[in-house]
N, C-alpha and C positions, 0 to 999 in steps of 0.2 A: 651459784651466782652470789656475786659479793652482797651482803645484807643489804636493808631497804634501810635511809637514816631514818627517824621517826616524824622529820619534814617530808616523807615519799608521799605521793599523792598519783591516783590512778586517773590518766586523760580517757576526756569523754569527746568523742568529735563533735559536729552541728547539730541538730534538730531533726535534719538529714538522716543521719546514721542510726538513730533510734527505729527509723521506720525501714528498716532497711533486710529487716525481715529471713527471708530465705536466703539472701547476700549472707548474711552475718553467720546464718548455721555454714554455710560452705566455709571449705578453709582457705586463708588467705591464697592459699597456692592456687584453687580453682577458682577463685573471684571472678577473674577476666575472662574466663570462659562464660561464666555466667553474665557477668554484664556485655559481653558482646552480644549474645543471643539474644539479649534483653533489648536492646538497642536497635538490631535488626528487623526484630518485630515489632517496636512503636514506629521506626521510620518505614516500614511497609501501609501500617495502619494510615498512619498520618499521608500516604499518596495517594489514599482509597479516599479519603475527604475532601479533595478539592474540589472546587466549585468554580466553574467560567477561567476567567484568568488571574486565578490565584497560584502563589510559588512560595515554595519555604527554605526555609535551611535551618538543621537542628545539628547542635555538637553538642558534646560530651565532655567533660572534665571529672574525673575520677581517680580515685587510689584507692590501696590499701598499703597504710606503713603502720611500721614500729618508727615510736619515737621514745628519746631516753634521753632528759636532761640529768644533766653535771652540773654540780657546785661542790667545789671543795675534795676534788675528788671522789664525790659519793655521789649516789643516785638520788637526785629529790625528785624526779616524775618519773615516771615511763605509762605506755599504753598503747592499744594498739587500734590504731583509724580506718575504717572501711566510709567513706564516701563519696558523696557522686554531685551535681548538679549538670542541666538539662539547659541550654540557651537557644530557643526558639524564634526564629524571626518571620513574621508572618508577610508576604507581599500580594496586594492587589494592584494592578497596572503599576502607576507609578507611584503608590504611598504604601508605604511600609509602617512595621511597630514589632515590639518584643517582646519576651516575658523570660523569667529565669525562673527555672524549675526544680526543687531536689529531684533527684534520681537514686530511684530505692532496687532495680534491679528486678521490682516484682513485677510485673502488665497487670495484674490485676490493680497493683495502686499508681501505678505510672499512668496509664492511658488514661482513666478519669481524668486524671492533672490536668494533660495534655488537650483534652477535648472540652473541659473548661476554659481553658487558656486561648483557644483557639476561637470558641462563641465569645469571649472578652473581646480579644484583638480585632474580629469582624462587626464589632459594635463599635469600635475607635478609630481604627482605621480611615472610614469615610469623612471625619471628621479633623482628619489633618491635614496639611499640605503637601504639595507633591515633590518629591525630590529628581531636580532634574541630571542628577548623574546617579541614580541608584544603579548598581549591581547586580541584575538578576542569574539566579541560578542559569549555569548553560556545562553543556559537554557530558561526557557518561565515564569521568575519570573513577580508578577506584583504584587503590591499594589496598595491603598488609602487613603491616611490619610488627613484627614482635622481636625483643631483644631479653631475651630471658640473661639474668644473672646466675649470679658465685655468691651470696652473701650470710653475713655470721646471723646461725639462726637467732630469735629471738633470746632464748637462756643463754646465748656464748656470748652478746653485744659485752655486755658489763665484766665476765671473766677475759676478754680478750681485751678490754679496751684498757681498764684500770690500772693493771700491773706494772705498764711503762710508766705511769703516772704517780705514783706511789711515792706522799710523800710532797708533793706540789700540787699547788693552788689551782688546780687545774677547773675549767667552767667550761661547757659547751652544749649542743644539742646533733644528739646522732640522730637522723632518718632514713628508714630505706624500707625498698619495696616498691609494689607495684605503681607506676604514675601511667596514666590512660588518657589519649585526647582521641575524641573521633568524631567525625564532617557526616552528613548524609541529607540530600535534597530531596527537590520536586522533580530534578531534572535526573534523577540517577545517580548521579554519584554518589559516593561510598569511599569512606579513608576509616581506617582504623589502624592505632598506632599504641604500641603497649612498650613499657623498658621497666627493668627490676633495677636500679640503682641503688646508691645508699651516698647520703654527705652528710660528714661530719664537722662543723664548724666549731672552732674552741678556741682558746686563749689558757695562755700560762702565766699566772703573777707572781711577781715579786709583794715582798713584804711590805714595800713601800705602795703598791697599787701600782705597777708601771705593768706592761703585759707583752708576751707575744702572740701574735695574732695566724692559725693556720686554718687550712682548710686542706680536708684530706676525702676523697671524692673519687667512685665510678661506679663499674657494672661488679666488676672481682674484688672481691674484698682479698689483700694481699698484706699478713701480718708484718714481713719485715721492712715492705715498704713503708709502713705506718711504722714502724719503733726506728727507720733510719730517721723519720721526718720529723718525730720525739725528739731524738737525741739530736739534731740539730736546733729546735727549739730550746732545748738545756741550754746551749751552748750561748744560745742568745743572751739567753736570759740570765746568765752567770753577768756578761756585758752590762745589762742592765739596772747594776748593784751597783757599778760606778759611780761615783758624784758625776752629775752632766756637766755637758758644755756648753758654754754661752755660748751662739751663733747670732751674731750681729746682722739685719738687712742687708740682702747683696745679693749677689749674683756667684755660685757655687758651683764646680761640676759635682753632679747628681748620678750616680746609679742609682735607677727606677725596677726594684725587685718585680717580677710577673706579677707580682699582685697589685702593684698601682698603678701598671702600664694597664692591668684590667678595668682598673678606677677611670685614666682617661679613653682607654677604649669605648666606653661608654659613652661618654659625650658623641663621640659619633652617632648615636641612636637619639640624640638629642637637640634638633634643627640640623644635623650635620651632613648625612648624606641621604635625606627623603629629597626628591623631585619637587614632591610637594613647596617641601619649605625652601628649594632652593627657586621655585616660580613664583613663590610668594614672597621673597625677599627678605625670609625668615632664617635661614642656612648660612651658618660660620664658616661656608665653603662655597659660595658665592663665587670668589672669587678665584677656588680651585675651581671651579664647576667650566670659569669661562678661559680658564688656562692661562690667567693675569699673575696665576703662585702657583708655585709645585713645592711637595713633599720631597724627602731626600728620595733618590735615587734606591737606597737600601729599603725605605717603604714600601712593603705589598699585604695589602689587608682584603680577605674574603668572605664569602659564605662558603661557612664547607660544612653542608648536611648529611654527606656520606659517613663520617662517624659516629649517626644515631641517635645522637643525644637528642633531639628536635625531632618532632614531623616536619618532613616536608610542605606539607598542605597546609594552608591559610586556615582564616576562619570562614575562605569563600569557598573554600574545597578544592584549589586550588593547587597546583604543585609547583615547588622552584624547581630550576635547576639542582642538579646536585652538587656544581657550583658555581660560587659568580662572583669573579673579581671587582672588588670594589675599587679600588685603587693599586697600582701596577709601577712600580718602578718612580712613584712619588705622585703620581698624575691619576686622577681621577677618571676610570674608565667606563664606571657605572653608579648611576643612583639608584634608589630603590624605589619601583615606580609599580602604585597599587592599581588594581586595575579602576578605583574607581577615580585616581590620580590620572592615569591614561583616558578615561573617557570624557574627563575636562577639559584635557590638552591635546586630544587626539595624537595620544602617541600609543607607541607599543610597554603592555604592561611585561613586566617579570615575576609576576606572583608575589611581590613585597605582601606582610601584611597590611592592614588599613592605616596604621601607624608608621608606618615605613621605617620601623626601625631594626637594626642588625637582629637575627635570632639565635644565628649559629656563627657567632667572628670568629675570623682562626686571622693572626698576625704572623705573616713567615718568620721563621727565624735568620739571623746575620750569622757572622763567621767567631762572634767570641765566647771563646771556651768557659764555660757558666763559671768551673772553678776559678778562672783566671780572672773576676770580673774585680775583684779586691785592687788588685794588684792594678789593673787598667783606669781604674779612677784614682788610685794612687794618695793623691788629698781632696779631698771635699766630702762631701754627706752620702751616705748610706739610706735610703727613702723603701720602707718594707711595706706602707700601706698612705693610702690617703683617704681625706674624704669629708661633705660638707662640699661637695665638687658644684661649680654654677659657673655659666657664662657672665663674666667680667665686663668684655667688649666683644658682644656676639660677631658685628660685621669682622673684626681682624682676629678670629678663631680663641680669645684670651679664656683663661681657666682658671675660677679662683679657688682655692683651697685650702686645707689643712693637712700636714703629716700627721701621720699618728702610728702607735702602735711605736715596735722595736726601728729606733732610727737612728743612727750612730752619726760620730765625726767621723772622720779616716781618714790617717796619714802614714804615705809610704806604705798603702796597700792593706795596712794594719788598722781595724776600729780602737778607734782610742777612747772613747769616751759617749754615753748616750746624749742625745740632745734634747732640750724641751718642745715641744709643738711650734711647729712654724705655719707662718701660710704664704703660701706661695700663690703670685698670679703669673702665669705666662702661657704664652700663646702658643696654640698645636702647630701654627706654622713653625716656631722653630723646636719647639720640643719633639717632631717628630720632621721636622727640615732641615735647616742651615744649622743647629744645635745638635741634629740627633749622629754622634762618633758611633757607635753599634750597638747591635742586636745578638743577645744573647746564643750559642748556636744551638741550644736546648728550647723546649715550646714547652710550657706548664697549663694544667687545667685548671682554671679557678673559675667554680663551679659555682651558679646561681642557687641560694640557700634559702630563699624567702619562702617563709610559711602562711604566709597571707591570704584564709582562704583557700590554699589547695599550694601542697607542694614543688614550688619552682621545677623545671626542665630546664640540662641544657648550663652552658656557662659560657668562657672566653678560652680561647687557646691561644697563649700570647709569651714572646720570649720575655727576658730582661731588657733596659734600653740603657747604654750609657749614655747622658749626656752634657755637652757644654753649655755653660752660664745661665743656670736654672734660676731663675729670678723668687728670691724670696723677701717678701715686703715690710714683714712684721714678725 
């Protein structure tokens, strides 16, 4: 392993992981065996407790990763995190309460918690209000999914990553390893869902501070995929030595790289297509919703959880579909409706989570050839990343933003020159309607990296978008 710089410093996880006991002597590889067993046997316990018409729901959020920060091409952290927490919801008739719990993996220090938590929540409970649409546990749903990996053991992370690297300003943060959610009630159900991953997010600089921005993500770690996706970062970044270009306000055709079309992908999960917010008046799609505007015709955006990256199952124990067209040929076919969304409005739920927002988007892809995509925009801007993303004029879908990261002029197919940061405001009706000329005919994962807490799941699958008269303001 490449040396440690004498900035290296060894990660310690939460407060959690210290106690974590008989977890921590098993090896990462049998963690998840252990904490399922563990988990089985508090949610048995916890069905032997109840009392009259009391109901619960207990999940799970847990890992075990390596993690290895980059700067400067050298290692300044690494370490290895096994933890867990416990989210509890206790229900009598119609008042509910919570509590969040480490999860150490052992019963002997778990179920005290648990049985604490439990004579807390029935001293509070009687003392709140009643929720007239709460959720109770129902059905005897139960899965199993496990998605075991390929990945570089711990001492190969830094000998396989470095070497492409060699030599540039390279910064990022690699994770991977086990990430675990699991559902289990009053009513029987039972979900347990485990994936070995690994994502690596990072930037390459230039001397002047300018960067390229990748992310490189799955179950298999696959070495030449990763040095082909280097050496096209190089390639940028050589661009990026350029003196820039002025770009004056106006309106530009834009090729929108997989990584920013994932930028506004998101704003769907954002007032955009929950039920909720479209009965409450709060949804930038309104007025897709009542069929007043359509989407181009090349638009079709889904849930597609058959890929694994996600459980299926809510935080109600719930399962989707394995998938569900959100929108189909530009027209909005489905919102995302939670069940406790459906028992407001007495409609039919589809397993949305309680936030009703996208978990597993997959964007189909169009008819143009990824390498062709230069040549197809011809002159105007090269857009690799955005972000500082907010609704502008929520009712007419508007987007306001920033470019960033590697983002060229182009003319005649050819990047000529990088640009300074622009911000662009324009609306998804035409940056994904009467604006959007096509969609990449390649689909890229860019993969949710957030460490907040507990290792993100899960990302966008989304092509490239050309399109016309991209409005930039400033």
């Amino acid at each position: 392993m490449t040396p440690l710089d004498p900035a290296t410093m060894t990660s310690t996880s939460s407060a959690s992981a210290s106690a974590l006991g008989s977890s921590i002597a098993a090896s990462a590889e049998s963690a998840p065996l252990v904490w399922e067993k563990s988990f089985d046997q508090l949610l048995n316990r916890l069905r032997q407790q109840l009392l009259g018409q009391e109901q619960f729901t207990l999940t799970l959020t847990a890992e075990t990763s390596q993690f290895m920060r980059f700067n400067r091409a050298k290692i300044r952290q690494t370490g290895q995190v096994l933890d867990g927490n416990l989210f509890l919801t206790w229900i009598a008739g119609t008042k509910t309460s919570d509590r969040a719990l480490p999860f150490t993996a052992d019963v002997a220090t778990d179920w005290p918690a648990l049985q604490a938590a439990v004579k807390d929540l029935r001293q509070e409970i009687p003392q709140l209000p009643d929720d007239p649409y709460l959720v109770v546990p129902a059905g005897h749903g139960a899965s199993r999914d496990v998605y075991p990996g390929q990945l570089l053991s711990p001492n190969a992370v830094a000998d396989t990553l470095l070497p492409e690297v060699r030599g540039l300003d390279f910064a990022g943060l690699y994770a991977g390893g086990w990430a675990i959610r699991a559902y289990g009630d009053s009513a029987g159900q039972q979900h347990w869902f485990a994936t070995e991953t690994f994502t690596l997010d990072y930037s390459l600089f230039t001397g002047s501070g300018q960067a390229v921005k990748g992310t490189f993500a799955g179950g298999e770690w696959n070495t030449n995929a990763y040095s082909r996706q280097i050496s096209g970062g190089k390639a940028l970044l050589a661009k990026l030595e350029r003196s820039p270009k002025p770009v004056p306000r106006g309106q530009y055709r834009t090729y929108l790289a997989p990584a920013a079309v994932a930028d506004l992908i998101t704003m769907f999960s954002r007032g955009g297509v929950s039920e909720a917010a479209i009965r409450h008046g709060g949804s930038a799609f309104a007025a897709l919703s009542r069929g007043e505007r359509q989407l181009s015709p090349r638009f079709a955006l889904k849930e597609n959880f058959i890929r694994g990256g996600v459980p299926r199952f809510n935080s109600l124990g719930e399962a989707a579909p394995d998938q569900l067209p959100i929108i189909r040929e530009g027209r909005l076919v489905n919102s995302l409706v939670s069940s406790r969304t459906a028992k407001e409005y007495k409609i039919a739920s589809n397993a949305a989570e309680t936030y009703e927002g996208m978990r597993s988007p997959e964007l189909s892809p169009g008819t143009l050839a990824q390498e062709e995509s230069l040549q197809a925009l011809d002159t105007g801007l090269y857009v690799s990343n955005l972000h500082y993303l907010n609704w502008s004029d929520r009712p007419q879908g508007r987007v306001t933003g920033m470019t960033r990261y590697a983002c060229f002029w182009v003319e005649g197919g050819e990047i000529v020159a990088p640009i300074q940061n622009l911000r662009f405001d324009e609306s998804l009706y035409h940056c994904f309607g009467d604006g959007l000329m096509a969609l990449t005919n390649q689909v890229e994962f860019i993969p949710s990296v957030g460490t907040y807490g507990n290792r993100d799941l899960g990302g966008i699958w989304t092509p490239g978008a050309l399109v016309e008269n991209f409005t930039y303001t400033l």
